[in-house]
C-alpha positions in Angstrom: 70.6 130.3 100.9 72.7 129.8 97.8 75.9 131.1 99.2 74.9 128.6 102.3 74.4 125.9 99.7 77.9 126.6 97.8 79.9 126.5 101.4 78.2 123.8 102.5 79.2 121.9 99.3 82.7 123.0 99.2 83.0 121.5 102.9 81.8 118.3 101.8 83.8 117.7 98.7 86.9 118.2 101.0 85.7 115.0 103.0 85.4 113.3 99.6 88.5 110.8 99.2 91.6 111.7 101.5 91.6 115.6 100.7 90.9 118.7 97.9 92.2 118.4 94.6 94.3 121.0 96.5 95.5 119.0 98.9 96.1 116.6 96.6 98.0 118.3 94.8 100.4 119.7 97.0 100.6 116.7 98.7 102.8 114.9 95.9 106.2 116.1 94.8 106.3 117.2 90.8 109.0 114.9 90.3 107.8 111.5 92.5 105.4 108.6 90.7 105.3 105.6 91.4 107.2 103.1 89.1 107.4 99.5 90.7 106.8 97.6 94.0 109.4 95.1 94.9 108.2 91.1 94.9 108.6 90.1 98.3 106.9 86.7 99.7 104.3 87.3 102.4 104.4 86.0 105.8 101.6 84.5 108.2 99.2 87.2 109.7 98.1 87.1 112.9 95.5 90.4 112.2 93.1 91.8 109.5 92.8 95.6 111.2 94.8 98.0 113.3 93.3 100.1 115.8 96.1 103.3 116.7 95.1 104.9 119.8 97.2 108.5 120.0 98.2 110.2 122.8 99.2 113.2 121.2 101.2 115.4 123.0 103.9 113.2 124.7 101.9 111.9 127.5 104.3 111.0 130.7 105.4 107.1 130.9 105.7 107.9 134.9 102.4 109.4 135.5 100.2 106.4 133.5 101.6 103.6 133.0 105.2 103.3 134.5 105.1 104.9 137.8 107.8 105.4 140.1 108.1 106.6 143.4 105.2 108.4 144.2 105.8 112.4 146.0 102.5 113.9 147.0 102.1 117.7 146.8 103.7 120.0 149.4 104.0 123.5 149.0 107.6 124.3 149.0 108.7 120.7 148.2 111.9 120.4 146.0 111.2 119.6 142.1 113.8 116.9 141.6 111.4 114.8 144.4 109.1 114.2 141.4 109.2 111.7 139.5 105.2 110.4 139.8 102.1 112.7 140.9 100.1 109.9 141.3 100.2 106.5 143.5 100.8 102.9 142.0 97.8 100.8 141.4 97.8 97.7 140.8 96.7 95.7 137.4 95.1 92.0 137.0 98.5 91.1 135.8 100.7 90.0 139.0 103.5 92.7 139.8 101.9 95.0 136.6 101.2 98.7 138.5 100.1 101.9 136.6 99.2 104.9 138.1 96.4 106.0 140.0 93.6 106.8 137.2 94.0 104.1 135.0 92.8 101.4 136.7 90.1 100.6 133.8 92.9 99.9 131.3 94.8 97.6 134.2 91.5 95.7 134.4 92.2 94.7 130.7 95.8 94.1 130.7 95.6 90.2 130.8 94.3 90.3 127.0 97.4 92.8 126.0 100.8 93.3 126.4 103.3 97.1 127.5 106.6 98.2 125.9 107.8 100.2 129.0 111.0 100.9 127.2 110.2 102.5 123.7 113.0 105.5 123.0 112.3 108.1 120.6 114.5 109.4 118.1 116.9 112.6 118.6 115.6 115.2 116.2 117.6 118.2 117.9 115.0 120.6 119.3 112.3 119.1 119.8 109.0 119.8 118.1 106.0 117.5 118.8 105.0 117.9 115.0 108.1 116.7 113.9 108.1 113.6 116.1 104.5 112.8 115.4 105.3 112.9 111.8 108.4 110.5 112.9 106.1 108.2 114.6 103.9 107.9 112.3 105.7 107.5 109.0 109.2 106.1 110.5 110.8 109.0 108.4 112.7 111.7 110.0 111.6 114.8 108.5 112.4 116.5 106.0 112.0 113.8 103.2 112.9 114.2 99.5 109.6 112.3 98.4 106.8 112.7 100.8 106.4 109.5 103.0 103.0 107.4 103.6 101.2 107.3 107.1 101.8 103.4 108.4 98.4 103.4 108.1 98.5 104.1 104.2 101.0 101.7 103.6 99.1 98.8 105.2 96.2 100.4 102.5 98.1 100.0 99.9 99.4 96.3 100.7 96.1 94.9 102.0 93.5 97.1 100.6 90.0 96.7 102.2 88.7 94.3 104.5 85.2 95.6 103.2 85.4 97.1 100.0 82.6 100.0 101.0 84.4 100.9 104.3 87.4 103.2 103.7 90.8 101.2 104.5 92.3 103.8 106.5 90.4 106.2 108.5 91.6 108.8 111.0 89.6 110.3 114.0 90.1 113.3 116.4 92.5 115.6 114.9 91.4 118.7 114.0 93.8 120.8 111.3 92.9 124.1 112.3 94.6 124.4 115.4 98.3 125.3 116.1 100.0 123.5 113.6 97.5 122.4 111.7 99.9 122.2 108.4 102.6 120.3 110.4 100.1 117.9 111.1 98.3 117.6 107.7 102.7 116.5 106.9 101.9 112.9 107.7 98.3 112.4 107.5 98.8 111.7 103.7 99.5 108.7 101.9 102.0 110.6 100.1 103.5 108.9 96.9 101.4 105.9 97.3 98.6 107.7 95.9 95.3 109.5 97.7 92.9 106.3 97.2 95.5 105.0 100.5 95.2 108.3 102.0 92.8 109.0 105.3 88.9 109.4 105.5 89.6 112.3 107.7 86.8 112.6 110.4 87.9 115.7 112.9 84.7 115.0 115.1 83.3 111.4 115.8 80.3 113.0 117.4 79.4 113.7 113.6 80.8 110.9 112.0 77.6 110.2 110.3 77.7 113.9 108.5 81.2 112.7 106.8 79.1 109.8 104.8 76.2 112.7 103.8 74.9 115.2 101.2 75.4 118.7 102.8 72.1 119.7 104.9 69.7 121.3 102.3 71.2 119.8 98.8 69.5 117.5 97.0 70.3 113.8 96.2 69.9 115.1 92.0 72.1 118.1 92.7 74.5 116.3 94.9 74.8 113.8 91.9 75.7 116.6 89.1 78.1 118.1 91.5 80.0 114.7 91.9 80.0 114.3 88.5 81.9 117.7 87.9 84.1 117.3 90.5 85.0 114.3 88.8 85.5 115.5 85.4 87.5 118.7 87.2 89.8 115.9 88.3 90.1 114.4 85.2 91.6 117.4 83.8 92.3 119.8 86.3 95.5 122.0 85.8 96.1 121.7 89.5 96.9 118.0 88.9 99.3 119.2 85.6 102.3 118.3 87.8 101.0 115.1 88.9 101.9 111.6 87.3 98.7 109.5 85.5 99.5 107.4 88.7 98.0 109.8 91.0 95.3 111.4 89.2 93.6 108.1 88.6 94.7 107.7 92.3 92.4 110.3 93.4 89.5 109.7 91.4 89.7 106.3 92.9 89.2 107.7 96.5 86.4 110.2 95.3 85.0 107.0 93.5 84.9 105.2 97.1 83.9 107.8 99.3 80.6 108.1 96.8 80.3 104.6 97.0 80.2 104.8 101.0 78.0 107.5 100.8 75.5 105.7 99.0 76.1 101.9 101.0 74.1 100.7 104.5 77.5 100.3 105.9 77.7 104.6 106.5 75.7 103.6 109.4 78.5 102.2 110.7 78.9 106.2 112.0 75.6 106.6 113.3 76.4 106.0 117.4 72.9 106.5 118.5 72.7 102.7 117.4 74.6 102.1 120.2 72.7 101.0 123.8 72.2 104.2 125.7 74.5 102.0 128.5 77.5 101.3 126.3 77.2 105.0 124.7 77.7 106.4 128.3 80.9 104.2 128.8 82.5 106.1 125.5 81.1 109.2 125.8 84.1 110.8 127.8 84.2 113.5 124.9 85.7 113.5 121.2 88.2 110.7 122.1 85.9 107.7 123.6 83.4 109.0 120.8 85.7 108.1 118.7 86.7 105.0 120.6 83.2 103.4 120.2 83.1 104.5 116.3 86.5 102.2 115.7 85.1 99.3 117.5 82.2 99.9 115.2 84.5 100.0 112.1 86.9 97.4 113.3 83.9 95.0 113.2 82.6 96.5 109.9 85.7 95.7 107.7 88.1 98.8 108.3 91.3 98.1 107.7 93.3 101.2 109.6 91.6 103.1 112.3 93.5 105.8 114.2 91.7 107.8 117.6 93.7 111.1 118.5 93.3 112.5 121.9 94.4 115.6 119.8 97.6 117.4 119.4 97.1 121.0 120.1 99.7 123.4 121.5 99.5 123.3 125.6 96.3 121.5 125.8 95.9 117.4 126.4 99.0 115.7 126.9 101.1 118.9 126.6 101.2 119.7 129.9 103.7 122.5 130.3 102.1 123.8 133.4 99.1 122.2 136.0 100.8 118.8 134.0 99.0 116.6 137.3 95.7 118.9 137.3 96.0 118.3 133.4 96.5 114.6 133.2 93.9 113.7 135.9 91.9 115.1 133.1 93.8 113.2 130.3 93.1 110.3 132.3 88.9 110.2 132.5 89.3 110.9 129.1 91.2 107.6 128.0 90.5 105.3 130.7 86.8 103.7 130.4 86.9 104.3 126.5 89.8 102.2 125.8 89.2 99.2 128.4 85.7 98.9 126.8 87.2 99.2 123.6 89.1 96.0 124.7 86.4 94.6 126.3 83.9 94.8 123.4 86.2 93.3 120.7 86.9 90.6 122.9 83.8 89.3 123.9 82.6 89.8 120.2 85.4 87.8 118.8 87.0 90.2 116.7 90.0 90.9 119.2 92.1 88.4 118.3 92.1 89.5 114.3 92.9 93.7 115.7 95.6 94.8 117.0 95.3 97.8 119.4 98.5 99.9 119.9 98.7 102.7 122.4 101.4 105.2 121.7 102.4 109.0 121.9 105.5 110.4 120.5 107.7 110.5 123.7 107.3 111.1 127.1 107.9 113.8 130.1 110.5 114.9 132.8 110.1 117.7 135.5 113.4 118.5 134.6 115.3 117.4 131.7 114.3 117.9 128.4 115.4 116.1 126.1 117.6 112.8 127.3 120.5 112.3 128.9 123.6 113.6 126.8 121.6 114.9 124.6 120.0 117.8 126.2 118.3 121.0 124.5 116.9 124.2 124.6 114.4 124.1 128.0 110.6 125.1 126.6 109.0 125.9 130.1 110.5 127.1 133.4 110.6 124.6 136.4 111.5 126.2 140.0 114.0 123.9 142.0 111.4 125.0 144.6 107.7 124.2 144.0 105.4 126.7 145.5 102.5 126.4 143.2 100.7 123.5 142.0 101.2 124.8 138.6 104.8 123.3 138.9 104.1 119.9 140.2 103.7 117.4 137.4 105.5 116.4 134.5 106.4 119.8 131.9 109.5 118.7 130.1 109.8 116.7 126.9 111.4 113.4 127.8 112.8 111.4 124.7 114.6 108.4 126.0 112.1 106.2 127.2 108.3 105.9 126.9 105.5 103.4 126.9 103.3 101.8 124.4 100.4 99.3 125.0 98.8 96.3 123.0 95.9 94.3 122.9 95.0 91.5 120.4 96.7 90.8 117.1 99.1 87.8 118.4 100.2 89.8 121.1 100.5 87.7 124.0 99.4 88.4 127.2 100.5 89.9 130.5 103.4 90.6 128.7 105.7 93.2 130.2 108.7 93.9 127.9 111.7 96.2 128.6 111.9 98.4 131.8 113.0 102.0 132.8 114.9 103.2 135.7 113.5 103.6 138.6 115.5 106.9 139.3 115.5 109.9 137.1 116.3 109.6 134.3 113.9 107.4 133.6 115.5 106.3 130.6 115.0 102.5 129.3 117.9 100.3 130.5 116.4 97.1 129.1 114.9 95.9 125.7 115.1 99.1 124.0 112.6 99.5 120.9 112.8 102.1 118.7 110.0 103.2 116.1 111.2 101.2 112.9 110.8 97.6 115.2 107.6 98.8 116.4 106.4 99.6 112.5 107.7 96.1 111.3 106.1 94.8 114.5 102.8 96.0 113.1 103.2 95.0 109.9 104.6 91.4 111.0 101.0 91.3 112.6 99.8 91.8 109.4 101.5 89.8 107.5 103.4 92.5 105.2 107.0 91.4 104.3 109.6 93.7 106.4 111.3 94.2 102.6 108.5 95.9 101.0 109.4 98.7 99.2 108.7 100.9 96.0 110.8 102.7 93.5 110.4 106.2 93.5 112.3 108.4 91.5 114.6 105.6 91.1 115.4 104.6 94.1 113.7 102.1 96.5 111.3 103.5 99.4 110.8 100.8 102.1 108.3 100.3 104.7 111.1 101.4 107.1 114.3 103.1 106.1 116.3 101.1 103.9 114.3 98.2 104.9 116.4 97.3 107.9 113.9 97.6 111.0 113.0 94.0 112.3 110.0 92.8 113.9 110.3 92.1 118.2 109.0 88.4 117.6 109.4 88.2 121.5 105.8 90.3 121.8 103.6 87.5 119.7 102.4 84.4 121.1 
């Protein structure tokens, strides 16, 4: 019972702020503190709270929602006839089709807006890790200094809407699959400290046992453990390396995790509050789970709330073989969870103050990987033939043009911006965005200045690199 006790302990104190003292402490480079911020005037803000919803894995743009001609399977059909597995549908927004599957999210697509022409960047061979950490931080990796999560920076700038409500949590991803270290790269507030770092919940389902004593301690022996943690913290030789900055940084996000722990806002986890009706809408697994717990938070003061499909090698939206089998899956996973999502923050009236952003990292071909001129090493065999419905889909990692969708925040409505080509490749031939305009785009909603910046080991670390990406004002009402 004790050694249950002790593990159970050691599991919890890893949810309390963003990581370990472990983590922590590898997280920060010995030589990067954080010295100043740059004065920069603020702007108007057309949101309080961002809602990322990750396709992780490079979910197709032509099999959800920019489909192109449609080729229905036939045994010993050629593979360069494929550019979409499924049929058009039609949206509520005149002349808006996705793909057959989806037809939930179209219902909702007069409330947001689609970036059919978002490019990702060429990182050589490509590695989803690597573009994930790309998307997420605007950084190509590596980086001298470790750079924040978006979702840390807007942390640090705006700090909580609710003070007991952690300003940036992150849903879905687990860190024990294939990797799991990759991924741990960029979930990290790196130099801005660990207080802006992620309340990391792997599993929605249990959202509720993040904010708890472990089964079986104590509320007294919870309460000496915290304080030894604490004074571990305080002077801990792990943190030697580590500036003032960031120790008091991480006693800060132990300090607010306890304070969560002990608030009536943690029930803000506990789903079974929801209607047994409105649970069965989300309950399409670990993603729509996690879709009703960030309406639920988005309502309750979070600042930053991402929900990841999950990125693990060949499964979700990494469909190197059975990719339409795959993403017919992919697609009762996403579909009611995210137009209720929509639906729910609209009729409650707290749409208009969140923005909802769509995204994965890039998208899929049947045959080039890579883009255009830019080609690389092919990951997964495709037979000019098709003889096996194991082949017919999208397998190939596609770079040069992708999709990304938006609800609420200023976005205006029924907005289409940019377009592919309607023959492979389907690159983007109009309105190109790359990730640093989509960043500032964000933080435009948010009202953080496009020059923010700090000075880290003497030299000044902007939002985006070298503070040059600009928002696309043409996406806000």
């Amino acid at each position: 019972m004790e050694e249950h006790m002790e593990n159970s302990r050691r599991e919890f104190m890893k949810k309390m702020g963003s990581a370990s003292l472990a983590a922590v402490a590898t997280s920060i480079p010995a030589a990067s503190f954080l010295s100043s911020c740059s004065s920069t005037p603020t702007i108007n803000s057309k949101a309080d709270t961002v809602i990322l919803l990750w396709m992780a894995g490079g979910m197709a743009h032509t099999e959800t929602f920019d489909p192109k001609a449609y080729a229905p399977y036939e045994k010993g059909m050629e593979s360069k006839r494929v550019l979409s597995s499924f049929p058009k549908v039609p949206t509520v927004v005149d002349g808006l089709d996705f793909s057959k599957g989806l037809e939930s999210i179209g219902s909702v697509m007069d409330r947001g807006a689609i970036i059919r022409s978002y490019k990702s960047a060429d990182l050589g061979h490509i590695l989803h890790t690597r573009h994930q950490y790309h998307w997420h931080t605007c950084y190509e990796p590596p980086q001298s200094v470790q750079a924040p999560h978006i979702g840390a920076w807007i942390a640090k700038e705006l700090g909580p809407v609710n003070p007991v409500i952690p300003p940036f949590i992150a849903m879905g991803q687990r860190f024990t699959v294939g990797e799991g270290e990759e991924l741990k790269a960029f979930h990290s507030a790196g130099f801005l400290g660990s207080e802006y770092g992620p309340f990391l919940i792997p599993d929605p389902s249990s959202g509720l046992d993040s904010v708890r004593p472990p089964q079986g301690m104590s509320a007294k022996r919870f309460e000496a453990r915290y304080k030894l943690y604490t004074e571990l913290a305080n002077k801990s030789a792990i943190m030697e390396q580590g500036s003032d900055y960031q120790r008091e940084s991480l006693i800060r996000s132990m300090e607010q995790s306890y304070r969560l722990l002990n608030s009536p806002e943690s029930q803000v986890f506990d789903l079974t509050q929801e209607s047994k009706e409105k649970y069965a809408i989300y309950n399409t697994g670990r993603f729509g789970l996690g879709c009703l717990t960030a309406k639920r938070l988005a309502m309750n003061g979070a600042r930053f709330v991402s929900v990841s499909t999950e990125y693990e090698p060949f499964l979700g939206w990494d469909t190197h073989e059975n990719g339409h089998t795959r993403i017919v899956k992919m697609k009762e996973l996403i579909d009611g969870p995210i137009a209720q999502l929509v639906k729910d923050l609209d009729e409650s009236g707290h749409l208009d103050r969140t923005l909802i952003v769509l995204a994965s990292e890039f998208s899929r071909d049947a045959l080039l990987e890579g883009r255009p001129g830019k080609k690389v090493k092919d990951q997964v065999d495709q037979p000019d033939i098709i003889q096996g419905e194991k082949f017919y889909g999208m397998h190939r990692h596609f770079t040069d043009g992708s999709s990304i969708l938006l609800w609420g925040g200023g976005i205006k409505k029924g907005l289409v911006y940019g377009k592919t080509a309607d023959e492979r490749p389907c690159s983007s031939i109009e309105n190109t965005v790359v990730i640093d305009q989509v960043h500032q785009s964000i933080y435009h909603a948010l009202g953080i200045h496009p020059e923010t910046n700090y000075v880290i080991e003497g030299r000044p670390f902007y939002t985006t690199p070298d503070g040059q990406g600009k928002p696309i004002l043409d996406l806000f009402a």
